[in-house]
Every structure is written in C-alpha cells, then in structure tokens.
N, CA, C and O of each residue as an XYZ file, in Angstrom:
800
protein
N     -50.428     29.781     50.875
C     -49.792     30.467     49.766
C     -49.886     29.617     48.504
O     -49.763     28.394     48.577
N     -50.146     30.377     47.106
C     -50.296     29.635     46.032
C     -49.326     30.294     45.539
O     -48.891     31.404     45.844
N     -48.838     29.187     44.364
C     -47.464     29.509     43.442
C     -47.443     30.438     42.912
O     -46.394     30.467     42.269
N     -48.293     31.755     42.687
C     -47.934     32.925     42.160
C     -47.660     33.681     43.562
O     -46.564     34.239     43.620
N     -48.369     33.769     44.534
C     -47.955     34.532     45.699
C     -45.994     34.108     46.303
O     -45.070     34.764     46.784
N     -46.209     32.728     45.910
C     -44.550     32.509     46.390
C     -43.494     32.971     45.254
O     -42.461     33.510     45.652
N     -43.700     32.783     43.774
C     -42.864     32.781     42.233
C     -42.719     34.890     43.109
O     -41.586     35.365     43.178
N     -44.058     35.847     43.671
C     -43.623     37.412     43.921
C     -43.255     37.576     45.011
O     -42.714     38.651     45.268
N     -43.400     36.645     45.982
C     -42.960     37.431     47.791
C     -41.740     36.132     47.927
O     -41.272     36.254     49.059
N     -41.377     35.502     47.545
C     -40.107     33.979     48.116
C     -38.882     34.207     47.285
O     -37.899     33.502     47.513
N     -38.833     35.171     46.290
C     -38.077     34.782     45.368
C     -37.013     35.136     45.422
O     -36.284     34.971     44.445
N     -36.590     35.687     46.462
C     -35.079     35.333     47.116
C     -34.297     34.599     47.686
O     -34.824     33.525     47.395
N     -33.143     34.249     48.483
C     -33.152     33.174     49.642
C     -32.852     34.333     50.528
O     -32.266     33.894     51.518
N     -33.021     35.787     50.608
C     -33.292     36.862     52.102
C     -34.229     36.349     52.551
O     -34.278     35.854     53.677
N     -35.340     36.391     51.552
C     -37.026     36.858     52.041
C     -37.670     35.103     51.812
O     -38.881     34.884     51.793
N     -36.406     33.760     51.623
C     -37.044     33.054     51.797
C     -36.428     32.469     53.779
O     -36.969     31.889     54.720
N     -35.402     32.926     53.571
C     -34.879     32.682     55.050
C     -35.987     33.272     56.023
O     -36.506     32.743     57.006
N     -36.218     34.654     55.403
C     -36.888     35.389     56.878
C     -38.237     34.532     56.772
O     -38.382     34.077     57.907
N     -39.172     34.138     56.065
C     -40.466     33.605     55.933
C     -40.064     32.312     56.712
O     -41.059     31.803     57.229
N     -38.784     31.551     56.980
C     -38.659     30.424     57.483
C     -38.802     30.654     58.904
O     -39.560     30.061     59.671
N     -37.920     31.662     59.188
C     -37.572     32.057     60.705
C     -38.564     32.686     61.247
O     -38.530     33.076     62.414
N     -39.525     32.848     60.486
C     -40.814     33.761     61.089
C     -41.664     32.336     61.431
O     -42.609     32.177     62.203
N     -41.256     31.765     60.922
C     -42.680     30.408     60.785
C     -42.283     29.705     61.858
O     -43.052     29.336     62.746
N     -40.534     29.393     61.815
C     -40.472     28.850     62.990
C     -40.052     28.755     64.478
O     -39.969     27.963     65.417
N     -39.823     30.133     64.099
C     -39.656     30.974     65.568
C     -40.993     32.179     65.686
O     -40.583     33.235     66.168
N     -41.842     32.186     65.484
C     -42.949     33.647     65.727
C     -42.716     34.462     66.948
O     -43.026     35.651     67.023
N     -42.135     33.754     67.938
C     -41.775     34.888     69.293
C     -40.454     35.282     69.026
O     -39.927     36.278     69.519
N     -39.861     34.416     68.161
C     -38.118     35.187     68.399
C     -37.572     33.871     68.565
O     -38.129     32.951     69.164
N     -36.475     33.832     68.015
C     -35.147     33.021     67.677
C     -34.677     32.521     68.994
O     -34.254     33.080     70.006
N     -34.956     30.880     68.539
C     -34.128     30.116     69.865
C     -33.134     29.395     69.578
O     -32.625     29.208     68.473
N     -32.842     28.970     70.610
C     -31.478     27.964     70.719
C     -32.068     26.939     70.389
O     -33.114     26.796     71.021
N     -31.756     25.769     69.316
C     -32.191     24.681     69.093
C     -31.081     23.533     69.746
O     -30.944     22.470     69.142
N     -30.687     23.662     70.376
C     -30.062     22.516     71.374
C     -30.195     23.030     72.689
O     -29.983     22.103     73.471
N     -30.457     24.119     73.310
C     -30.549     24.668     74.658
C     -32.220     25.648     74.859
O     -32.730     26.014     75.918
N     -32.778     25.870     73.332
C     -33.977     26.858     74.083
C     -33.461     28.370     74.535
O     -34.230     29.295     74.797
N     -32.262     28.431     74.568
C     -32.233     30.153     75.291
C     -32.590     30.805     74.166
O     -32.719     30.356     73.027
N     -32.801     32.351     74.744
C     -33.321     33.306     73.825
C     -32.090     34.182     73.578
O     -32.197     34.983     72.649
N     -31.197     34.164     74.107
C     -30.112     34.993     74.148
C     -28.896     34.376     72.697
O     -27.822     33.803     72.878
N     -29.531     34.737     71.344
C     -29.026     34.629     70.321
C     -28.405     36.124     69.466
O     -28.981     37.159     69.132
N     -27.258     35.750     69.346
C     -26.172     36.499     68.331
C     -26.204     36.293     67.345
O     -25.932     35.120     67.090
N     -26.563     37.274     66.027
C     -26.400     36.859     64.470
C     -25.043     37.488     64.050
O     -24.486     38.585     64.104
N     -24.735     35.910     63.491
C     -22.765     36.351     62.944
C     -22.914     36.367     61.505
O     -24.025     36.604     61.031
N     -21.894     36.135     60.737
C     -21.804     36.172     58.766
C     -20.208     35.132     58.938
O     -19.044     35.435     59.201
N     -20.733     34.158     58.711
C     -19.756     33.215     58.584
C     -19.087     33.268     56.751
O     -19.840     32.887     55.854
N     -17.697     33.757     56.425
C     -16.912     33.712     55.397
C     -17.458     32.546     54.485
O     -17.519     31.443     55.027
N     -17.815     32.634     53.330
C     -17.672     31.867     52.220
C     -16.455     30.689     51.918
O     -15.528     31.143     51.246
N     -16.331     29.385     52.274
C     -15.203     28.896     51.718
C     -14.384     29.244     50.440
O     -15.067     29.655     49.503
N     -13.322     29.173     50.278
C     -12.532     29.173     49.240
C     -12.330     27.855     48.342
O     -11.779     26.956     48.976
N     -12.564     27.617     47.364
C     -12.459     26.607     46.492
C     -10.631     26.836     45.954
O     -10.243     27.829     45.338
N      -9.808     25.761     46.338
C      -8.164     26.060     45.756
C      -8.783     25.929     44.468
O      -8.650     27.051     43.979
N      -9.575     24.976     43.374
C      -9.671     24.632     42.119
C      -9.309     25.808     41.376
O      -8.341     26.195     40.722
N     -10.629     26.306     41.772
C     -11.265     27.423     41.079
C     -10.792     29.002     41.253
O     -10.805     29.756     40.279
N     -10.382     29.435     42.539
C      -9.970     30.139     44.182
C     -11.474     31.051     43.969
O     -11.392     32.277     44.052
N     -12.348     30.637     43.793
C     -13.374     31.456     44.379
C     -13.971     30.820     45.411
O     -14.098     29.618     45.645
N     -14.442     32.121     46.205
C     -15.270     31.460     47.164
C     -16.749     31.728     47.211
O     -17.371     32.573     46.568
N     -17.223     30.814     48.131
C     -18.952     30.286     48.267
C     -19.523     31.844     48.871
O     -18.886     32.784     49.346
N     -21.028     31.661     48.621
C     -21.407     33.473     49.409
C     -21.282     32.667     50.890
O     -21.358     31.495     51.259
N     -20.955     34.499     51.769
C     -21.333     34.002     52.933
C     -22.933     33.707     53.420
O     -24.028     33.958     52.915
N     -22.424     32.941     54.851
C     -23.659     32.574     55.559
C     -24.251     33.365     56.674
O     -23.542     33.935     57.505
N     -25.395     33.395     56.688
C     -25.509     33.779     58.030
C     -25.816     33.147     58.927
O     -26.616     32.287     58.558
N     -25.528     33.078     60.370
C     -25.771     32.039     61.168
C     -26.166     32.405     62.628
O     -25.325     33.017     63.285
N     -27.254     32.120     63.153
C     -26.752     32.175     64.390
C     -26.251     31.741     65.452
O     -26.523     30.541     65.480
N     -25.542     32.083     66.551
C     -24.623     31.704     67.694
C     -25.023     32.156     69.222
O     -24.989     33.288     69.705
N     -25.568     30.425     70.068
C     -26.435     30.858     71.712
C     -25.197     30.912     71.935
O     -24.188     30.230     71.754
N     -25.734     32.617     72.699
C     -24.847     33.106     73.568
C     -24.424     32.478     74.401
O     -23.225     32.621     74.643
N     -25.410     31.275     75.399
C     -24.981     30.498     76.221
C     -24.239     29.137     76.332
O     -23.356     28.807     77.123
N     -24.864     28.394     75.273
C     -23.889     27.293     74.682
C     -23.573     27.141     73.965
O     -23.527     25.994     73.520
N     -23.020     28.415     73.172
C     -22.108     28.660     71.959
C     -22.281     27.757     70.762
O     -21.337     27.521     70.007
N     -23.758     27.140     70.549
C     -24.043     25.937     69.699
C     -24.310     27.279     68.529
O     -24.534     28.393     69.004
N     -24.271     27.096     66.958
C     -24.322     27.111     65.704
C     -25.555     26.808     64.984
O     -26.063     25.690     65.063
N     -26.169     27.944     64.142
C     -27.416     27.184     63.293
C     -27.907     28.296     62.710
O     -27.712     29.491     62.931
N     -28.899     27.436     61.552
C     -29.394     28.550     60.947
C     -30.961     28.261     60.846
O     -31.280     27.172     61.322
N     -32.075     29.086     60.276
C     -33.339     28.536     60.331
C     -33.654     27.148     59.357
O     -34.739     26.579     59.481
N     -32.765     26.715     58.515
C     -32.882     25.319     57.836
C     -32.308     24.415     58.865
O     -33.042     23.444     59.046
N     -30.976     24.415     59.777
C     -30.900     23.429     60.495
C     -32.152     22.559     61.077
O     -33.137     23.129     61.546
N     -32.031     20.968     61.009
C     -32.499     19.947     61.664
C     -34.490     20.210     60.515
O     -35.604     19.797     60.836
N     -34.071     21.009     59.286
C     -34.940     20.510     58.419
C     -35.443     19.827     56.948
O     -34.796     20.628     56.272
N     -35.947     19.162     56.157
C     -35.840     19.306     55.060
C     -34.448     19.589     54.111
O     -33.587     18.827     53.673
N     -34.639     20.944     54.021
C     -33.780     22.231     53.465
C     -32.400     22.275     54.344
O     -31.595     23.187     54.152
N     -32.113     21.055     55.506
C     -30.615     21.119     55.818
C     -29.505     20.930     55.235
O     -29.343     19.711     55.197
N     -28.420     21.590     54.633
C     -27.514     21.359     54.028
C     -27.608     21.267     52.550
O     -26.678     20.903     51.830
N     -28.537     21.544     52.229
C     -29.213     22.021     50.563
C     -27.909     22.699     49.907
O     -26.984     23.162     50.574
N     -27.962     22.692     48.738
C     -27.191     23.354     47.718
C     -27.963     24.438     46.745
O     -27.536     25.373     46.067
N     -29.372     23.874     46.983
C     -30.201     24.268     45.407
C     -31.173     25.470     46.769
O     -31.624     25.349     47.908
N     -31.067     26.528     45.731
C     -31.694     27.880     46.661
C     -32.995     27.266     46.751
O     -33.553     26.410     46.064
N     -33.450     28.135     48.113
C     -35.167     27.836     49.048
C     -36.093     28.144     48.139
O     -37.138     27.505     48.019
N     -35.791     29.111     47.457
C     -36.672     29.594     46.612
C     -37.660     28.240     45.836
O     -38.847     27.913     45.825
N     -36.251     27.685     45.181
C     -36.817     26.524     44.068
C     -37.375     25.107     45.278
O     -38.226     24.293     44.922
N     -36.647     25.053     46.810
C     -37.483     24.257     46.931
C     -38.863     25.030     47.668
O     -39.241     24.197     48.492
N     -39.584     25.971     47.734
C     -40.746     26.528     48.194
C     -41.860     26.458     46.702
O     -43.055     26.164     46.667
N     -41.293     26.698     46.014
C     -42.005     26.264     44.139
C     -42.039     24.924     44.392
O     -43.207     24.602     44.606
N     -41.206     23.881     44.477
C     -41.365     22.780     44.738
C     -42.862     21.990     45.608
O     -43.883     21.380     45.291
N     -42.406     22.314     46.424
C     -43.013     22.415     47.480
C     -44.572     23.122     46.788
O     -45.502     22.327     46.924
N     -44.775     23.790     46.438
C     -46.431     24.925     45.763
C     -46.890     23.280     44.925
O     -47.907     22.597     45.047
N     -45.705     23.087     44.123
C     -46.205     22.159     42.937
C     -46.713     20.686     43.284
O     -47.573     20.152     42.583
N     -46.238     20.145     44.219
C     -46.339     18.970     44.607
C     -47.865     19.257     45.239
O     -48.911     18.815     44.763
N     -47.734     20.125     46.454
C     -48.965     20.187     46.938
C     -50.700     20.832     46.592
O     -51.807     20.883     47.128
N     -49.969     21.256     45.283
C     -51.077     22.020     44.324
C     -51.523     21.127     43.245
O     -52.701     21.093     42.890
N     -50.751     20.522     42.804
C     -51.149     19.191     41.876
C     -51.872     18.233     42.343
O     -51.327     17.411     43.080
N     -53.629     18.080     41.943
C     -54.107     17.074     42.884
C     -53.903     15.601     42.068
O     -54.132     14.575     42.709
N     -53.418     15.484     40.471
C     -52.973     13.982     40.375
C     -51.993     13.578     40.462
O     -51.550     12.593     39.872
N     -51.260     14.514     41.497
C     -49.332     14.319     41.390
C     -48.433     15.054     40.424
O     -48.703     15.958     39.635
N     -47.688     14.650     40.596
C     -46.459     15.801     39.579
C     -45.279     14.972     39.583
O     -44.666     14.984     40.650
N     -44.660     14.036     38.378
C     -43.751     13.644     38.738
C     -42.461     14.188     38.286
O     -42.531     15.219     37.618
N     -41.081     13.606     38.564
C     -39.993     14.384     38.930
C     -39.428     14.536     37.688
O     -38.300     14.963     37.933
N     -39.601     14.395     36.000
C     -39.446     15.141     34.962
C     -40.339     15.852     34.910
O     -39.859     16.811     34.306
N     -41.813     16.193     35.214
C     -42.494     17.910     35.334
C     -41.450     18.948     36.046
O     -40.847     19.910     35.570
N     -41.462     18.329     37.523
C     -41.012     18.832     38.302
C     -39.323     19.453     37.658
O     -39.056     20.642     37.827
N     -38.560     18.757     37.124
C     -37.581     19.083     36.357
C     -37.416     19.992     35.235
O     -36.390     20.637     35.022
N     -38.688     20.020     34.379
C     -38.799     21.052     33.763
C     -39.361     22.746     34.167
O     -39.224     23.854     33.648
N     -40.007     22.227     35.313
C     -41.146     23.309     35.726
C     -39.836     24.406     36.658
O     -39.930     25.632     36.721
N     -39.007     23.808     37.119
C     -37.816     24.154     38.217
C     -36.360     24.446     37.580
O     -35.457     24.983     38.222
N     -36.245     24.034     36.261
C     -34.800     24.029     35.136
C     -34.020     24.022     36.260
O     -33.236     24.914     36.585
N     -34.394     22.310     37.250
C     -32.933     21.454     37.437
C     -32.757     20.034     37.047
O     -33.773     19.366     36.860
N     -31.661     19.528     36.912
C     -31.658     17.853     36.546
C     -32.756     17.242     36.875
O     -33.616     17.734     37.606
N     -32.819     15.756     36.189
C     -33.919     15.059     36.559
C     -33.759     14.446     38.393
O     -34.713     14.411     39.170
N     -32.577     14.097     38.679
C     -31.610     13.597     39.436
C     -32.041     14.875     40.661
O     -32.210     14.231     41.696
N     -32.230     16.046     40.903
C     -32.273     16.975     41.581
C     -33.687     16.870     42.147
O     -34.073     16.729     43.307
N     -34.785     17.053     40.232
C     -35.683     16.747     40.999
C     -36.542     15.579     41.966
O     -37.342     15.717     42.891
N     -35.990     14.419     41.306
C     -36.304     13.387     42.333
C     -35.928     13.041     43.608
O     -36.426     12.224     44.383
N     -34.865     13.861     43.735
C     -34.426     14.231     45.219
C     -35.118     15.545     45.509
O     -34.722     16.042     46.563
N     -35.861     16.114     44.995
C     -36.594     17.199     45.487
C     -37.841     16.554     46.177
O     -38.098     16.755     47.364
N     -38.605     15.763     45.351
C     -39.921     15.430     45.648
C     -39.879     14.301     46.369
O     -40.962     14.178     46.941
N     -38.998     13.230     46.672
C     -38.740     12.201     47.508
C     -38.746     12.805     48.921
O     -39.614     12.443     49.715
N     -37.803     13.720     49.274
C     -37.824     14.313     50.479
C     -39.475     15.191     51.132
O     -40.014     15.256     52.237
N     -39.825     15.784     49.636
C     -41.018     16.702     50.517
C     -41.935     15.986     50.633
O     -42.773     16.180     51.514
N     -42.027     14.782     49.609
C     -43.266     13.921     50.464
C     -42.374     12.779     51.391
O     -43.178     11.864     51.567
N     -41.422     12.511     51.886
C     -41.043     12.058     53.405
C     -41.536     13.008     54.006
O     -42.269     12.495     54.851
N     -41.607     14.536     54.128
C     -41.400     15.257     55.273
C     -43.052     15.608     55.017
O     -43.600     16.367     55.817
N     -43.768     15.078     53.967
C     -45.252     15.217     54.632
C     -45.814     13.999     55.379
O     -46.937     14.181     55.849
N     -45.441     13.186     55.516
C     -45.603     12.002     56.322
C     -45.825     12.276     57.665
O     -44.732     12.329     58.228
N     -46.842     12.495     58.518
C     -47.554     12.795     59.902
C     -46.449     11.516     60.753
O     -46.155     10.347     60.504
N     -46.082     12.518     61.853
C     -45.012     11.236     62.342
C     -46.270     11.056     63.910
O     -46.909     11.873     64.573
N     -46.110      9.498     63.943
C     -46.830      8.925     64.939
C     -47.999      9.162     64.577
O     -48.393      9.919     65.464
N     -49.288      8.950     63.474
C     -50.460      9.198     63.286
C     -51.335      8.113     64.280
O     -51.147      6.993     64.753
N     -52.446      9.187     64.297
C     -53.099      8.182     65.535
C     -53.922      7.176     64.792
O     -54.304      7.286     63.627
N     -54.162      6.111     65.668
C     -55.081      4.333     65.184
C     -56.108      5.030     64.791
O     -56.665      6.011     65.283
N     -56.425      4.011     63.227
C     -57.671      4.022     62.813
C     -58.802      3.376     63.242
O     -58.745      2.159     63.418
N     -60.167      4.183     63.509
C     -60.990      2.952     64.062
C     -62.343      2.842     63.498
O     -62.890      3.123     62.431
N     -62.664      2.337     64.605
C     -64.577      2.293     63.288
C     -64.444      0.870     62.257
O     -63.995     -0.231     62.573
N     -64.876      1.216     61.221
C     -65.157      0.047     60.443
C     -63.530      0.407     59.346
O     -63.277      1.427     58.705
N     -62.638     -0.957     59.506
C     -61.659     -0.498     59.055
C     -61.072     -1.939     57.595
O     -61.046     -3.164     57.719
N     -60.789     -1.283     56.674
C     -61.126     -2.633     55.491
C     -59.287     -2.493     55.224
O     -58.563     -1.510     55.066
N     -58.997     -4.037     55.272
C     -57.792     -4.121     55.156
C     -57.282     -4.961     53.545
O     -57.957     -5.973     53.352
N     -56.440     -4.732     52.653
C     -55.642     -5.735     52.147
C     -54.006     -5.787     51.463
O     -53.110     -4.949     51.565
N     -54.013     -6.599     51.021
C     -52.768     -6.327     50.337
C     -52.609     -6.932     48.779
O     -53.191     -7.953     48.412
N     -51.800     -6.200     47.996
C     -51.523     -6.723     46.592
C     -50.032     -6.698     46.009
O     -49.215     -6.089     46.699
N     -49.722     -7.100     45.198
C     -48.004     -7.219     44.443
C     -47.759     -6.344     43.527
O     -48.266     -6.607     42.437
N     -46.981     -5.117     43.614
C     -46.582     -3.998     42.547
C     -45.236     -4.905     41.723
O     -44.464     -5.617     42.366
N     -45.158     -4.750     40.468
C     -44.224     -4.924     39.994
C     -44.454     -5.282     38.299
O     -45.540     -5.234     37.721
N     -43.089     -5.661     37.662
C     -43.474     -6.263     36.225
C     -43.969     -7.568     36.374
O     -44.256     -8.290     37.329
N     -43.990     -7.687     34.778
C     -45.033     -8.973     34.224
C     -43.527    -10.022     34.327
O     -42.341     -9.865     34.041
N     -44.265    -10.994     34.830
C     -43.781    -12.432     34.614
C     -44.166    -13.594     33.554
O     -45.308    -13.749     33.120
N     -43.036    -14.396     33.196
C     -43.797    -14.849     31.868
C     -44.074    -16.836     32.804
O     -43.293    -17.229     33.671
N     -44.774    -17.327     32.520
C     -45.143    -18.948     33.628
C     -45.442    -18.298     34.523
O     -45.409    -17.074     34.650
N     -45.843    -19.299     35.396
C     -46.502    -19.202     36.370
C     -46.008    -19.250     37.539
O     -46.564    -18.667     38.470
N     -44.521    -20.172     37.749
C     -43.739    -20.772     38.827
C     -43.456    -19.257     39.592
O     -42.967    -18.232     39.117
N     -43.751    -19.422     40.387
C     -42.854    -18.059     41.160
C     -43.350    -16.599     40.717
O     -42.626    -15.609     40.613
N     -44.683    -16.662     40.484
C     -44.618    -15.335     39.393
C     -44.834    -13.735     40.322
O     -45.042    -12.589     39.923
N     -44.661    -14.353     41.764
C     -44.842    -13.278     42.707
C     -43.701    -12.924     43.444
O     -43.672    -11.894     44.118
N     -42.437    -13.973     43.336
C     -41.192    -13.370     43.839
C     -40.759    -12.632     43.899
O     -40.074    -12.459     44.908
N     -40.796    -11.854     43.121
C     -39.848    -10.207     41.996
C     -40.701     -9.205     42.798
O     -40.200     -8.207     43.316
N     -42.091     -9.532     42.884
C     -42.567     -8.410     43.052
C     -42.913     -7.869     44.453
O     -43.106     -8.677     45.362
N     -43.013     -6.381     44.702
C     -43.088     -6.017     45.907
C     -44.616     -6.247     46.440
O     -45.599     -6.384     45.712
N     -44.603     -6.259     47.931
C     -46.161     -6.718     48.461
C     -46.643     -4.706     49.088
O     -45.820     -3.926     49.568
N     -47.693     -4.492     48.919
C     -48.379     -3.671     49.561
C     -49.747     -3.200     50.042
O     -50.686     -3.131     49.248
N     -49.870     -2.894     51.251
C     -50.765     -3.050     52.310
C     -51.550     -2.115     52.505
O     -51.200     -1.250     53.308
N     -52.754     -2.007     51.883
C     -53.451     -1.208     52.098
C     -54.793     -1.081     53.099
O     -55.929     -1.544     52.991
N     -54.111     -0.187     54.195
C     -55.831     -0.440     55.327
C     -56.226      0.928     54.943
O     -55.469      1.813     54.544
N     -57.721      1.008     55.139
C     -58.454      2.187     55.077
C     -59.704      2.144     56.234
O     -60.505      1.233     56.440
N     -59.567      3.569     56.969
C     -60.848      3.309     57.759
C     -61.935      4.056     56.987
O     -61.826      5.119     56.375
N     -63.070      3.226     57.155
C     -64.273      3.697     56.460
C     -64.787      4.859     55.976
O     -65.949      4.555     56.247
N     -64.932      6.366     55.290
C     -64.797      7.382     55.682
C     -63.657      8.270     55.808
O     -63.716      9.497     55.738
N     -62.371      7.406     56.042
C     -61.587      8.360     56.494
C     -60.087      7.978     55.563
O     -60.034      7.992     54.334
N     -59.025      7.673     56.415
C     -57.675      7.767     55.923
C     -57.650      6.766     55.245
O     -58.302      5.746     55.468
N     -56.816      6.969     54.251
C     -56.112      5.734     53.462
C     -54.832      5.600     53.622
O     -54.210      6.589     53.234
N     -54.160      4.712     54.068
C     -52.431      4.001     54.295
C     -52.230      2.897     53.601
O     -52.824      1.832     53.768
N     -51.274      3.162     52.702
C     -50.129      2.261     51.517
C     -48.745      1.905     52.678
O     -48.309      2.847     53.340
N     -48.227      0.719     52.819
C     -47.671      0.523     53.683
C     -46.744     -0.528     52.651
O     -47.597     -1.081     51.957
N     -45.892     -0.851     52.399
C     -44.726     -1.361     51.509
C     -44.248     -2.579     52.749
O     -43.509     -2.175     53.647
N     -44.661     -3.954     52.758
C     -44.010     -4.544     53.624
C     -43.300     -5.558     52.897
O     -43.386     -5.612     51.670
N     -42.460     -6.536     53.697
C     -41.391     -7.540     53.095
C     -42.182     -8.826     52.465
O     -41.790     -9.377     51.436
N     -43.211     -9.195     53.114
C     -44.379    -10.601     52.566
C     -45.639    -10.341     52.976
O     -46.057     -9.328     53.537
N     -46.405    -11.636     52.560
C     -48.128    -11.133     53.437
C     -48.331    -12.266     54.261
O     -49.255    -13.048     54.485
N     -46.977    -12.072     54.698
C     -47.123    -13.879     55.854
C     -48.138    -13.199     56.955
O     -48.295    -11.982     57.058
N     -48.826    -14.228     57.796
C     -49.981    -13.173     58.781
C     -48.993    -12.687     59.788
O     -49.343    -11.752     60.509
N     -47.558    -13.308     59.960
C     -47.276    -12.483     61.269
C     -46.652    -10.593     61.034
O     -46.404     -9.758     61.904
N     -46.544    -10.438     58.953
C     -46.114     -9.347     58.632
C     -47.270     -8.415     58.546
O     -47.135     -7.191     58.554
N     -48.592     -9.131     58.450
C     -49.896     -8.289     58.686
C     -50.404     -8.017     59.837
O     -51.315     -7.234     60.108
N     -49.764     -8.713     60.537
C     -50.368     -8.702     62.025
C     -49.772     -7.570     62.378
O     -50.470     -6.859     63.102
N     -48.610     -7.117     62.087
C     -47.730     -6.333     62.877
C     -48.584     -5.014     62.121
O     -49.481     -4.293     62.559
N     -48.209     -5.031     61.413
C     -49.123     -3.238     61.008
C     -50.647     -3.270     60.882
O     -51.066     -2.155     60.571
N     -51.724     -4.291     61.038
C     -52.776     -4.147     61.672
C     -52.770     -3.953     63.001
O     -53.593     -3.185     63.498
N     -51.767     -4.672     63.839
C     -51.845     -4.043     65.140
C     -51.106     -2.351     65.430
O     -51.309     -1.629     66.406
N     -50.238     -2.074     64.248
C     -49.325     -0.759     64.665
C     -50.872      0.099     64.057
O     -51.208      0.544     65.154
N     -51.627      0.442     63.397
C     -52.356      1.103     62.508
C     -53.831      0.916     63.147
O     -54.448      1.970     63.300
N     -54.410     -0.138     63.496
C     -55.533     -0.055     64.000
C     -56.032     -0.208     65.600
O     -55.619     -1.142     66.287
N     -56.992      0.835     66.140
C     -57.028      0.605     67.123
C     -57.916     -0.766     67.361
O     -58.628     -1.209     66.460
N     -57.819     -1.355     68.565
C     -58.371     -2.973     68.613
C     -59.733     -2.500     69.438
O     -60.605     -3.366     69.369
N     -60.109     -1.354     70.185
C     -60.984     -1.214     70.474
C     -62.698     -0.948     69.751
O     -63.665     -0.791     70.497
C-alpha cells in the first residue's frame, strides 16, 4: 500500500482496526494467551474523566470464552496502548518506509500536524519494530569496522571520550549492520563479530 491508497481506504480507526485484524488473524480471531477460537466481541464503556466529567469513546474488545483473557487487535504491538489514532500511525508508517533518504521527526511532525515530541516517538518505535529479530549470520566475504559519532573536540588529550563508538560489518553483496557498542576493546568486537558472523 502507498500513501494515497492508505490517506482513502485507513482513514478511520473502524477500517484501520479491521485491516489490522485481517492481517493478523486471516482465519479468524484468536486467543492471544490461549490460541482458542472461541472469541466474544464486547464494547467496553469509555472512562469518565472527574476533571472534565467527560468520558473517553468506547472500546471494543475482545473476550476468550475460555480463559476469559482481554484484548484487542493492537495488543502485544507497536500501536499498544497508543493515544494518537492508527490512522496517523499507518501514514507514519507509508512515510518512513516510502522515503528512501529518511524522513526525520520535524517532517514527520509537519506532514502528521502532531508535536515534534509525538513524532519522534512515532518514528523511534517504527523503526525498532522494523528491526528483523534474530537475523541470520552473515557469511562469505564479510568487511568489518568501527568509527566515533559525536562533536568536535578542541586538543587532542582524550578527544575520543565523549564520543560514541560504532560498528559497522557488512557482508559483501549483501546486508549492512550499524551496531552502537560501549568501546572497540577486541573483547567488545569479538562479541558481535562472533554474534553477526558466521565462522564457517
């Protein structure tokens, strides 16, 4: 989906819920702590605010029939416990991954009319949650190093303290990994040349 297909078919949070629950249930709605199929959809009441006395919209939720556990299609994702409608993070989400030199979080702030503060908690999270968990060893011909991100120092004494170290292996051809470690002592390289490359 490209950002005009999501800005005409997402632009609710109905039709962004159901696009969730379709994606991540395609046979039908499970129990995410038990797996049963035997799910009840309830409408859980809106809290009441004393401040203000209005209350929040309701939710909808569903409830396993069998172990009476609670959830909705955002539970245990991303988008858990969000405030800011799906909508804006699925635009989010278009922009980050449609931008091939990046997009940072004042675009993203203007492009979305929320705080700057919102959006950098927008785009921090969706690129955590593009992060491949457990990626497999790189192999083949694989070129390793590392360098110091940070400001300018004025002398010479120490002029690498301040700054952060980062580790870049690449296999030949293929992936590139930025890896943020604490020093470039060999036993802190050793450890993510051995977590990252296969030795075979």
């Amino acid at each position: 989906m490209n950002l005009l297909d999501i800005y005409k078919e997402l632009n609710t949070e109905k039709k962004c819920l159901t696009f969730l629950e379709h994606m991540r249930w395609p046979d039908g709605v499970k129990c995410l702590a038990c797996e049963s199929l035997r799910i009840t959809r309830i409408t859980a009441k809106g809290k009441l605010n004393k401040k203000t006395g209005k209350r929040s919209p309701d939710r909808e939720l569903y409830q396993c029939n069998d172990c009476r556990f609670q959830f909705t299609a955002t539970t245990g994702t991303v988008y858990h416990d969000t405030h800011l409608p799906l909508c804006k993070w699925f635009l989010a989400i278009a922009l980050i991954t449609e931008s091939k030199k990046g997009i940072s979080a004042n675009q993203l702030s203007r492009a979305l009319g929320v705080q700057y503060r919102t959006a950098w908690y927008l785009a921090h999270r969706i690129r955590k949650a593009m992060i491949e968990a457990n990626p497999p060893k790189l192999t083949g011909i694989v070129e390793v190093d590392e360098t110091y991100i940070g400001g300018k120092h004025r002398g010479n004494k120490g002029k690498n303290k301040a700054k952060e170290v980062v580790m870049g292996i690449r296999e030949r051809g293929g992936d590139l990994r930025l890896i943020h470690i604490e020093n470039n002592t060999s036993d802190a390289l050793s450890k993510q040349i051995e977590q990252h490359i296969d030795a075979k």
